[in-house]
DOMARFI-142933 format. One record per residue: residue in one letter; x, y, z of N, C-alpha, C in turn. Coordinates in steps of 0.2 Angstrom, whole numbers, plus 2048, in hexadecimal, padded with zeros to 3 digits. Example, Ala and Ser with C-alpha at 12.3 -4.5 7.8 and 13.67 -1.06 7.14 Angstrom:
<rs>
A8427E482783E7EA8278427F0827
S8407F58238447FB824840800827
</rs>
This chain:
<rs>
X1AE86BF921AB86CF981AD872F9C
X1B5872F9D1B7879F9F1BA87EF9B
X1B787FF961B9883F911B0888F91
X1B588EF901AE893F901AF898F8A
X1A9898F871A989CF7F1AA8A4F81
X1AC8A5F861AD8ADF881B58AEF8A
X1B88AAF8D1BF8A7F901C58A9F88
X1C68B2F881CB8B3F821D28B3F86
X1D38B1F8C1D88B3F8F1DE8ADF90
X1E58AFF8E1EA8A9F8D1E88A5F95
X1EE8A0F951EF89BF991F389FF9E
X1F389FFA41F88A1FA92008A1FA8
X200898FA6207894FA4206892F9D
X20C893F99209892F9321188FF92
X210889F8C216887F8B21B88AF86
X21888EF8221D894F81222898F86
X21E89BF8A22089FF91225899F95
X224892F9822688FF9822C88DF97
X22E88CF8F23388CF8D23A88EF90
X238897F8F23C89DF9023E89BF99
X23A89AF9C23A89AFA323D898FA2
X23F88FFA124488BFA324D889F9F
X24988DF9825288CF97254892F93
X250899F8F25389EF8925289AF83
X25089DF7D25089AF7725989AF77
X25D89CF79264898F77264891F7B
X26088FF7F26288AF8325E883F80
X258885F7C255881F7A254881F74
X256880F6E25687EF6A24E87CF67
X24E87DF6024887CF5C249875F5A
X24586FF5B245869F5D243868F52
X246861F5224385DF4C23A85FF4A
X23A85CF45231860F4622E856F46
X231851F4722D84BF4922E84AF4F
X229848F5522A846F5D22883FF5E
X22B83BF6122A834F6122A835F69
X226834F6D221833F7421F82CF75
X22482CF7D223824F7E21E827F86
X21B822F86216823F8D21681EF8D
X21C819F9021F814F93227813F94
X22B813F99231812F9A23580FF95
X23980CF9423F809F9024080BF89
X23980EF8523B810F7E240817F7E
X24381CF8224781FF8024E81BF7E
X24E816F86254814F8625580FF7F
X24F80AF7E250805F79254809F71
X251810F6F253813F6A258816F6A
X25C818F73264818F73268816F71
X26780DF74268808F7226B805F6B
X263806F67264802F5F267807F5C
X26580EF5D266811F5626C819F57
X26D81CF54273821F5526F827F58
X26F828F5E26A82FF61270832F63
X26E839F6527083FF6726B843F6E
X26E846F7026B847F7726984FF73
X265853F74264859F7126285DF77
X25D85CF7C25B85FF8325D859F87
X25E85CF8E25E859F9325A858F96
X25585FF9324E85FF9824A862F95
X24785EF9323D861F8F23C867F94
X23B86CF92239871F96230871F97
X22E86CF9822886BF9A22486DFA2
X22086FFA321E871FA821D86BFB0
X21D864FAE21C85EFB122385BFB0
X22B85BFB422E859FB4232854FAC
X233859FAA238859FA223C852FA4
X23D850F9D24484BF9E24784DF97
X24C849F95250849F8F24C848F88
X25084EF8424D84BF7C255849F7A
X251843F75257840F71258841F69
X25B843F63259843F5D25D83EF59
X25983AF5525B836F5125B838F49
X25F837F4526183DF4225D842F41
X25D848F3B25B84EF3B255851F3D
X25084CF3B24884FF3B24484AF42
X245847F47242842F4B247843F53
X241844F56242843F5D24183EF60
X24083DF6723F837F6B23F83AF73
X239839F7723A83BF7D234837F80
X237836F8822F833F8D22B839F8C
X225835F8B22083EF8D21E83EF91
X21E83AF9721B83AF9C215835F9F
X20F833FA220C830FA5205835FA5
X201833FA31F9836FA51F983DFA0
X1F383FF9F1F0841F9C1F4849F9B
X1F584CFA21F5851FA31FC853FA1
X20184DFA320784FFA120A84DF9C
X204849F96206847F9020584EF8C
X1FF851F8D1FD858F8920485DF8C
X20585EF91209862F92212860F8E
X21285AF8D21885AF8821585DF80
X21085AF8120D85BF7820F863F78
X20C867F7A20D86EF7C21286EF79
X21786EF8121E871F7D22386FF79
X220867F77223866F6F22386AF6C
X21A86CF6C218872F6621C878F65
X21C879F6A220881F6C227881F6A
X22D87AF6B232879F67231878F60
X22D878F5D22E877F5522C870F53
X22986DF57228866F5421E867F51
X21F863F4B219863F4621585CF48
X219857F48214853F4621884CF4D
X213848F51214846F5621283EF57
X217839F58211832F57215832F5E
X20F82EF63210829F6920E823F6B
X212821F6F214819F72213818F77
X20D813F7920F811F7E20880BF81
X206809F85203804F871FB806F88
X1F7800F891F17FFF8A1EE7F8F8B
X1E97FAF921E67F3F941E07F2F90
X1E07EBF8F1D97E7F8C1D57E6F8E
X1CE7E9F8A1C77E5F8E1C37E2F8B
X1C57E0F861C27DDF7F1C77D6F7E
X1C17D1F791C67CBF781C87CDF70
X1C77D3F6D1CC7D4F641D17D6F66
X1D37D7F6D1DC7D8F6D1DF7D4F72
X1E77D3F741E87CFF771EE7D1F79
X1F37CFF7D1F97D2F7F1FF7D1F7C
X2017D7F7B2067D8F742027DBF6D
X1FE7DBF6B1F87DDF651FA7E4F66
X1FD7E6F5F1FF7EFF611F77F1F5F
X1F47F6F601EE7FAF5E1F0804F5B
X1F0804F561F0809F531EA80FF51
X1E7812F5B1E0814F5C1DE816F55
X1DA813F531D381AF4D1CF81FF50
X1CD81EF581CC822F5B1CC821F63
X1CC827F681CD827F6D1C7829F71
X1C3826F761BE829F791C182EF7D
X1BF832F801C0837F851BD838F8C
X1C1833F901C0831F991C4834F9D
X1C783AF991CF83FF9D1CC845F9F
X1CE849FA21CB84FFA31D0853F9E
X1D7853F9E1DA858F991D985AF93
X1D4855F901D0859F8A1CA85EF8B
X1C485CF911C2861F911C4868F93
X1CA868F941CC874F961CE873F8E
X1CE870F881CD873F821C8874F7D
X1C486DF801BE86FF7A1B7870F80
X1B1874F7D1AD873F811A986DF82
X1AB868F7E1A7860F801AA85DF7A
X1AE856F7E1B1853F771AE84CF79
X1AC847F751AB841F791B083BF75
X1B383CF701B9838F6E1BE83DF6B
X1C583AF691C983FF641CB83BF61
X1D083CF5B1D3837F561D8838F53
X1DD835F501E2836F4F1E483BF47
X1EA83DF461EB83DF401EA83BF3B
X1E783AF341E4833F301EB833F2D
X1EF83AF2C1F6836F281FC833F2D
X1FE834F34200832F361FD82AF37
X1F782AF391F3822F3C1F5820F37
X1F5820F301F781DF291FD819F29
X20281FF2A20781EF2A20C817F30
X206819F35209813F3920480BF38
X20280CF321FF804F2E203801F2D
X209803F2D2117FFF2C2127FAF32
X2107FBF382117F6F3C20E7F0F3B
X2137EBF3D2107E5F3920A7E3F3F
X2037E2F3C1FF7DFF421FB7E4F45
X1FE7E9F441F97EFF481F27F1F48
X1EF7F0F4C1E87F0F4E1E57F7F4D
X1E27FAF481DE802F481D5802F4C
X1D6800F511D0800F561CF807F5C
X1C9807F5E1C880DF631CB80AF68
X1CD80EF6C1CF810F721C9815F78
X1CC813F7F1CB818F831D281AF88
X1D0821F881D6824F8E1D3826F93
X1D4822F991D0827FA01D8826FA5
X1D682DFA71DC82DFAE1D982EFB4
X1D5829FB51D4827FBC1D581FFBD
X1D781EFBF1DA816FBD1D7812FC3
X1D4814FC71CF810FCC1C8811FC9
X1C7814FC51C0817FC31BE811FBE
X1C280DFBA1C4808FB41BD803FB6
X1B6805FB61B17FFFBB1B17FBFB5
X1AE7F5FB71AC7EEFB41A37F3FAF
X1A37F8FB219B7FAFAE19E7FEFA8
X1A4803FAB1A5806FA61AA803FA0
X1AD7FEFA01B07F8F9D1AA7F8F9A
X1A47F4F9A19F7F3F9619D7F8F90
X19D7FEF96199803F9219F804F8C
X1A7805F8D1AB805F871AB802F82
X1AA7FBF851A97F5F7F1A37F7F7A
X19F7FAF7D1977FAF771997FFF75
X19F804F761A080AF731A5808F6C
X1A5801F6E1AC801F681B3801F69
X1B5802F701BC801F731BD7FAF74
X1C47F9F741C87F4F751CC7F4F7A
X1CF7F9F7F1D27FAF831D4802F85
X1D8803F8B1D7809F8D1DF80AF8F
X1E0811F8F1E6816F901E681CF93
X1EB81FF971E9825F9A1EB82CF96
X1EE82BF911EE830F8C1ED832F86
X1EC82DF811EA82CF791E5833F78
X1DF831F7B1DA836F781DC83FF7B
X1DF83FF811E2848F801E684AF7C
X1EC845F7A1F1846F741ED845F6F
X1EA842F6D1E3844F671E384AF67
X1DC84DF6A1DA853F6A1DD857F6A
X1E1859F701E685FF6F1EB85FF6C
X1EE85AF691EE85AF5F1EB85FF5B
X1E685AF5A1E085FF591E3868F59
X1DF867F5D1E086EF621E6873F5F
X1EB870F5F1F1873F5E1F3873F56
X1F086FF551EF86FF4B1F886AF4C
X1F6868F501FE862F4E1FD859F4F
X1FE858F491FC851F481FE84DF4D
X1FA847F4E1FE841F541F883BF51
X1FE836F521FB82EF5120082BF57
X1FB824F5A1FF821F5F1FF819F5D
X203817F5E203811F5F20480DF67
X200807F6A1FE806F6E1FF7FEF6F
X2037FCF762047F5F752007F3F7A
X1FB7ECF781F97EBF801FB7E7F85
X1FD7E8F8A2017E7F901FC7E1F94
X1F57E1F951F47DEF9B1EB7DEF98
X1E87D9F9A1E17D9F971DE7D7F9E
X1D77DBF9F1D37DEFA31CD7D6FA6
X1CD7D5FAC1C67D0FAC1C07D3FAA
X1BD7D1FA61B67D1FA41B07D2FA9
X1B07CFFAE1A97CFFB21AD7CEFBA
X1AB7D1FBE1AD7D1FC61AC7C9FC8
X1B17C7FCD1B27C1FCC1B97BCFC8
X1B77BEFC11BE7BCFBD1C57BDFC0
X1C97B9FC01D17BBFC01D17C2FBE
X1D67C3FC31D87CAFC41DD7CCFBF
X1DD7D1FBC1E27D2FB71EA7D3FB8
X1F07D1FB41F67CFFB31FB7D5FB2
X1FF7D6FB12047D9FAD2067D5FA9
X2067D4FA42087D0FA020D7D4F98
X2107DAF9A2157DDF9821B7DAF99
X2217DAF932267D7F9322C7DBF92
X2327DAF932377E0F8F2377DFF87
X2377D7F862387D6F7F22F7D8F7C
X22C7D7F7F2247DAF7C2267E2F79
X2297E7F7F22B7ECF7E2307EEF79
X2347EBF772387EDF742367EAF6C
X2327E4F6C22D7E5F6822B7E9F64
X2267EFF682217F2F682287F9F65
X22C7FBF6A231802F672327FFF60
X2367F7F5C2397F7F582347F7F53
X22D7F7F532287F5F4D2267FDF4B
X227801F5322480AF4F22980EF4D
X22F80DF50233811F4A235811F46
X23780AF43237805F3C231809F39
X22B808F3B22580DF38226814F34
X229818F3A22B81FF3A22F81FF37
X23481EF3823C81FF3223B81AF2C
X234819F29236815F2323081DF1F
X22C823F25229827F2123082DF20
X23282EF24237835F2623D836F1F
</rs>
């Protein structure tokens, strides 16, 4: 939608250029080529915790407020990506630009269907597209999808759901019409960033699969109960301890 077939011209901010700006290629090292992206709180800390990590950055030199990468041994990182669409692409970026090849992510989505329920991990097959961040890459996308060898590989999770998804990041915009309309589409629930880490995957020719735990299920029809949190620590820690089990049993 805003991408234009005459447009040869780079990006003003590029996460290459990026990089340089905030630390020198002495300051930032070439990263593992696996990325592990949580787009929920406590999974960095949970893999401090259980497993032998190492601090490698202090700071993602990402354009949207960086935080710490962590590496678990030689080939696999671990870092928050951020929140919403825009600053999830913005890590994918400058993953890319550090050396990393291939990317799987973590994190939550609410229910609008009764084939899932909370706790139910879901391993998107596809992701509609309700984000604006994929359209300034393609000029009309209306879903994207994951890696098939990555999504494969997270089959390992015991229980894991390979159902569509939606991502939109307007979270007041979430109406009971367009709930409907998701459902005839074939979703099962919705997130604010699967489908632009999709595409601009895609995009970037670097593989990404996600795995997704559901958090809180959606009323049906105006009027119902109004929906819950029903996310737990021990749900979450759940959900860290089933996907990297997954990951370190391919690496």
């Amino acid at each position: 939608m805003w991408t234009y077939p005459e447009d040869r011209t780079a990006g003003v901010i590029t996460a290459a250029a990026q990089r340089l700006s905030e630390h020198g290629d002495a300051g930032c090292p070439k990263l593992p080529e696996t990325a592990v992206l949580f787009y929920m709180h406590s999974g960095p800390a949970y893999l401090q915790r259980t497993r032998p990590c190492r601090l490698l950055l202090e700071k993602l030199p990402r354009f949207l407020q960086g935080g710490p990468v962590y590496g678990l041994g030689d080939a696999l990182c671990f870092l928050d990506g951020g929140r919403g669409a825009p600053q999830a692409v913005d890590t994918l970026e400058t993953l890319a630009a550090l050396g990393v090849r291939r990317v799987f992510t973590v994190g939550m989505c609410g229910s609008f269907s009764d084939q899932v329920r909370v706790g139910d991990i879901l391993t998107p097959s596809r992701a509609i597209v309700e984000e604006g961040t994929s359209l300034h890459y393609y000029p009309a996308i209306s879903e994207a999808r994951p890696d098939p060898a990555l999504l494969h590989a997270l089959y390992a999770i015991p229980g894991a759901k390979p159902l569509p998804i939606v991502s939109c990041d307007a979270v007041y915009r979430q109406t009971f019409f367009k709930e409907q309309l998701w459902r005839e589409q074939g979703a099962v629930a919705v997130d604010m960033e699967t489908s632009a880490l999709f595409s601009v995957g895609a995009y970037l020719g670097l593989p990404v699969a996600a795995a997704l735990m559901v958090s809180d299920c959606h009323p049906r029809r105006e009027g119902d109960s109004p929906w819950s949190w029903e996310m737990t620590p021990a749900l979450r820690e759940q959900l860290f301890e089933a996907v990297i089990t997954a990951i370190l049993s391919i690496e």
